[in-house]
C-alpha positions as CSV (number, residue, x, y, z in Angstrom):
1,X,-47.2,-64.8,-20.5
2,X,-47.0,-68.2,-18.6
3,X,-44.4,-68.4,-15.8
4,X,-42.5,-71.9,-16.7
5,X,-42.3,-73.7,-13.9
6,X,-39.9,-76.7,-15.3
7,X,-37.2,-76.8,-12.7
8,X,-33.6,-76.7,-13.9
9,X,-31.3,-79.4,-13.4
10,X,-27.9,-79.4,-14.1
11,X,-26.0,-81.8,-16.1
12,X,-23.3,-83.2,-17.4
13,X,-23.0,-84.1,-20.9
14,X,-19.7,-86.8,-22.6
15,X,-18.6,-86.5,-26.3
16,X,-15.8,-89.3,-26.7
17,X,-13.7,-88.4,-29.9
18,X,-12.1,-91.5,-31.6
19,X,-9.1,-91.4,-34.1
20,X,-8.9,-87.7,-34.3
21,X,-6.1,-87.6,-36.4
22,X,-6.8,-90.2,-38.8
23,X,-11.1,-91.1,-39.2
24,X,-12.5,-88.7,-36.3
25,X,-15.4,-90.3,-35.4
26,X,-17.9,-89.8,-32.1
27,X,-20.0,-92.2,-29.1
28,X,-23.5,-92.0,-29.8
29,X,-26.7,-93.7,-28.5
30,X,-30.4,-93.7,-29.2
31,X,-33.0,-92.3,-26.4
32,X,-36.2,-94.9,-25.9
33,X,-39.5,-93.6,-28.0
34,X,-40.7,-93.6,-24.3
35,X,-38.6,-91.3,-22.7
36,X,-39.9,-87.7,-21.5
37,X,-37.0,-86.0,-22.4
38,X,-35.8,-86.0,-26.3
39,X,-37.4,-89.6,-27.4
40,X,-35.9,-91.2,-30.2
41,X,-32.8,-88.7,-30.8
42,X,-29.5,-90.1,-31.1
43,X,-27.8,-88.2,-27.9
44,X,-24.3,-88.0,-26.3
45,X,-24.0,-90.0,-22.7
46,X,-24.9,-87.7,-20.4
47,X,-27.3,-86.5,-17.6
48,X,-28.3,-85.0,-14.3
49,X,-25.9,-84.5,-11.5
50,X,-26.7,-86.3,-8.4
51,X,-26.4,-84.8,-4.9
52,X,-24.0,-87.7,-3.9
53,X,-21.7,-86.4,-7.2
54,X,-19.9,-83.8,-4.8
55,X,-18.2,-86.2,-2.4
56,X,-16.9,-88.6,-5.2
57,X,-13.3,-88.7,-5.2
58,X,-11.0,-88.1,-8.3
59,X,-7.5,-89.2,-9.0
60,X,-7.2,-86.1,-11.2
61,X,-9.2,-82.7,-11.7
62,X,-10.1,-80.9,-14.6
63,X,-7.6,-79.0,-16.5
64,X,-7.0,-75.1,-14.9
65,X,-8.5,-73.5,-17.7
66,X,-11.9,-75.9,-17.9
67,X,-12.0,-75.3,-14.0
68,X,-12.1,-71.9,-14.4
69,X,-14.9,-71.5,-16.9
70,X,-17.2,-73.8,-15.0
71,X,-17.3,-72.0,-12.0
72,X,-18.7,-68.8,-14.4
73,X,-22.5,-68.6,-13.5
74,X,-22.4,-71.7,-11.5
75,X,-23.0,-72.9,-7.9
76,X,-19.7,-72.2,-6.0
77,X,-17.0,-75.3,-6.1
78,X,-19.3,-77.0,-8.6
79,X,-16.3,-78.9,-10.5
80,X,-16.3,-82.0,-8.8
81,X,-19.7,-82.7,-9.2
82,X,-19.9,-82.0,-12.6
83,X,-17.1,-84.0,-13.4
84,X,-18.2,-87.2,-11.5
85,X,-21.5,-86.7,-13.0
86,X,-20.0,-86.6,-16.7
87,X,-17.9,-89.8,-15.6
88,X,-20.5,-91.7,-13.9
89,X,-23.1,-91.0,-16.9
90,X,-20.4,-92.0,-19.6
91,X,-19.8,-95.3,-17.2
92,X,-24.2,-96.4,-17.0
93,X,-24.8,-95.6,-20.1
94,X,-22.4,-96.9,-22.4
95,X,-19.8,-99.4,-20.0
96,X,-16.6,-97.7,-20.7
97,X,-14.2,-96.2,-18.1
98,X,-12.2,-92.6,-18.0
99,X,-10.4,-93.1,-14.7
100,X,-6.9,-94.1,-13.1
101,X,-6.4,-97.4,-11.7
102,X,-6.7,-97.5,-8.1
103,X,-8.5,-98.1,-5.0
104,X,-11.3,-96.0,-3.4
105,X,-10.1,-93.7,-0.1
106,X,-13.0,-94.8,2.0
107,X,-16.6,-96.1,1.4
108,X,-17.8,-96.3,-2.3
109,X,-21.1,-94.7,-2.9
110,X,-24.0,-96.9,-4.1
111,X,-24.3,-95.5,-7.6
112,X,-20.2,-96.1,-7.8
113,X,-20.1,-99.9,-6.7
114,X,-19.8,-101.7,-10.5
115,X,-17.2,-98.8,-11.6
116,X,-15.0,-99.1,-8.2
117,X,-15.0,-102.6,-9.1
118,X,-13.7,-102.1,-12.5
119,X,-10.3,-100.9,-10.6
120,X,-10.3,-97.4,-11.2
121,X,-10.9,-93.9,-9.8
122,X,-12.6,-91.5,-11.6
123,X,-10.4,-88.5,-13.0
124,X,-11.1,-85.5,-14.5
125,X,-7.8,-84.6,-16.3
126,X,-9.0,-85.7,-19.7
127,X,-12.2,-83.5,-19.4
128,X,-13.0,-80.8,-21.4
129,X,-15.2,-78.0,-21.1
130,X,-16.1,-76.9,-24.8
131,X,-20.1,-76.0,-24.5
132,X,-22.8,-75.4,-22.4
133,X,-26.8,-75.2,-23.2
134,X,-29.9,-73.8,-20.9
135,X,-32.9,-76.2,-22.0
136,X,-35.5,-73.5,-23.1
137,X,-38.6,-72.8,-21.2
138,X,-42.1,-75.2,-22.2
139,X,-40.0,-78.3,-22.4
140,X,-40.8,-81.6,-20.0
141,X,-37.4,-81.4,-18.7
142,X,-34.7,-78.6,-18.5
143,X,-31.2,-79.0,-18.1
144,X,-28.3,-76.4,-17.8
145,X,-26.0,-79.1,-19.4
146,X,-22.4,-78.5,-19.6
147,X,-20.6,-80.8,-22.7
148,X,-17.5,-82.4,-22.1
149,X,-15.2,-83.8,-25.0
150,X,-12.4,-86.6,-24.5
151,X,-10.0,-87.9,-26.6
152,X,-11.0,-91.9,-27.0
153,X,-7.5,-92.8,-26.4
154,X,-7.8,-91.7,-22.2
155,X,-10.8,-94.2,-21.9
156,X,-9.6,-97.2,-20.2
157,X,-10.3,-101.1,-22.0
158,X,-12.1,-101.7,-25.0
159,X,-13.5,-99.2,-26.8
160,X,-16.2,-101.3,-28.5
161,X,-16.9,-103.2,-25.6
162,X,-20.5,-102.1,-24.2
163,X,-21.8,-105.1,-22.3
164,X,-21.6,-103.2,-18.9
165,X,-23.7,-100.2,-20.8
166,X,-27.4,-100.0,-19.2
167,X,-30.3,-99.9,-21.7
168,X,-30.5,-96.2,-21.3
169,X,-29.4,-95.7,-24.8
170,X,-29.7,-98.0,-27.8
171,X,-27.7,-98.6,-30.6
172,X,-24.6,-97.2,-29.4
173,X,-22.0,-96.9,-31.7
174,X,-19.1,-94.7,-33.5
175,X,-20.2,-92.4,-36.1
176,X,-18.2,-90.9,-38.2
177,X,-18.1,-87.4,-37.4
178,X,-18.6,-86.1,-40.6
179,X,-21.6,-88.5,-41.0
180,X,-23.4,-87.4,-37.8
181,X,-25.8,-84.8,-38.8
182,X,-27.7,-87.7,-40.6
183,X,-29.3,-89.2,-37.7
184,X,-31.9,-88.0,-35.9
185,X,-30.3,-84.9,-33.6
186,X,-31.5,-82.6,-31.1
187,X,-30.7,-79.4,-31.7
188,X,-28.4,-78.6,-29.3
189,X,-26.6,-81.7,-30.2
190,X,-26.6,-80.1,-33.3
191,X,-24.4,-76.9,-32.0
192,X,-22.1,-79.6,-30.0
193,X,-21.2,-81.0,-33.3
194,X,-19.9,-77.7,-34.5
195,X,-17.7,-77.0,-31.9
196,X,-16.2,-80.5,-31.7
197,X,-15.7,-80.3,-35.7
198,X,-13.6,-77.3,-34.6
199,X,-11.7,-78.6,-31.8
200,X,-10.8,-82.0,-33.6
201,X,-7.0,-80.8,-34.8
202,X,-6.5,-79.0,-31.5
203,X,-6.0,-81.1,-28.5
204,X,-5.8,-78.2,-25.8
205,X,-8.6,-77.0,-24.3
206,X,-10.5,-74.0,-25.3
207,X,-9.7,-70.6,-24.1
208,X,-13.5,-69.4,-23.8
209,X,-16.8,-71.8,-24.0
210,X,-19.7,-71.0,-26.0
211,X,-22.8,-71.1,-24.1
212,X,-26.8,-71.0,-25.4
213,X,-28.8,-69.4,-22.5
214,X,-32.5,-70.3,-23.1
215,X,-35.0,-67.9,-20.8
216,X,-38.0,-66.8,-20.1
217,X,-37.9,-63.7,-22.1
218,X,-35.0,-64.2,-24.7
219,X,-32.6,-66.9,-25.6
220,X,-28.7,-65.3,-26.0
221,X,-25.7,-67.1,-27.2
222,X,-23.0,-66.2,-25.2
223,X,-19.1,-66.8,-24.5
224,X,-17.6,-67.9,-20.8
225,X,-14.9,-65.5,-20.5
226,X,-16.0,-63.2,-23.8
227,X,-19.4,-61.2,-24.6
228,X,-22.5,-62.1,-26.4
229,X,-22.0,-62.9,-29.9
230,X,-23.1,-60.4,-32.8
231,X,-26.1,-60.5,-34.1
């Protein structure tokens, strides 16, 4: 057997959830034919955490519950990052802002300039933790992504207003959740879909996170805070 050699990155991963109670429908964009990593598939905003994402400051943290079940099989005080991540990748990649208004305590990181400038701090009180997928081995990139839902309502300005988006992803837009398997999905975006279908009438966030662990020598689907699923 080949030893994979793909380092893991982690990541952070948004699914915005519009109208939930009336027309549910969810942010989606389309990856460049070019790109290494998933090319052409319509994605959720999302991507790597940076080493700066640590330090970033947050009006607000994640809920108790979603704290606890990221720090399951995760580097130790890990939340922060992941949740200025999740914010900063929803913010480049499709202009919209999930923050508090306010001013920065102290110097604003480079990668943070255009979204300080917006007004607001980032929080992490609307975040939450409903699924988390290991990239399998053999793939250009892996990612140990963690997916984040958010009710649309918490994002701050208009919500069809992407002119501060980067060119990241393409033809952003809402879709209709129920129309979303349509498009051209990744797999794993595939599972996302199921558990946001299930989350859509309850707005509290979930006691125990589903999680597909892609290894070396098996591929398990497990629960944070439960047991491996039956076969």
């Amino acid at each position: 057997m080949t030893e994979d050699k793909t380092a893991v990155r982690n990541a952070a991963t948004v699914i915005v959830l519009r109208d939930r109670h009336t027309a549910p429908a969810i942010l989606m964009g389309q990856r460049g034919a070019s790109a290494a990593f998933m090319p052409n598939k319509f994605v959720f905003p999302g991507g790597a955490v940076d080493a700066a994402d640590a330090a970033v400051p947050l009006a607000a943290p994640f809920p108790q519950v979603c704290h606890d079940r990221l720090a399951e099989e995760s580097p130790p005080d890990f939340q922060n990052a992941l949740a200025a991540a999740a914010i900063r990748e929803l913010w480049e990649e499709t202009g919209l802002v999930l923050g508090e208004p306010g001013a920065w305590p102290g110097a604003v990181p480079p990668d943070w300039q255009t979204f300080a400038a917006s007004g607001h701090v980032p929080s992490a009180a609307g975040l939450q933790f409903v699924f988390r997928a290991l990239t399998p081995p053999g793939r250009p990139r892996r990612f140990d992504a963690r997916f984040f839902l958010v009710d649309a309502a918490l994002i701050r300005g208009d919500l069809d207003d992407f002119t501060h988006a980067s060119d990241e992803l393409s033809h952003l837009q809402w879709i209709p959740l129920p129309e979303a398997r349509r498009f051209d999905l990744p797999f794993v975006t595939e599972v996302a879909l199921a558990e946001v279908a299930a989350r859509v009438r309850d707005p509290a966030p979930p006691a125990s996170v589903p999680y597909f662990r892609n290894g070396a020598e098996e591929s398990l689907f497990l629960r944070l805070k439960g047991y491996p699923q039956p076969d």
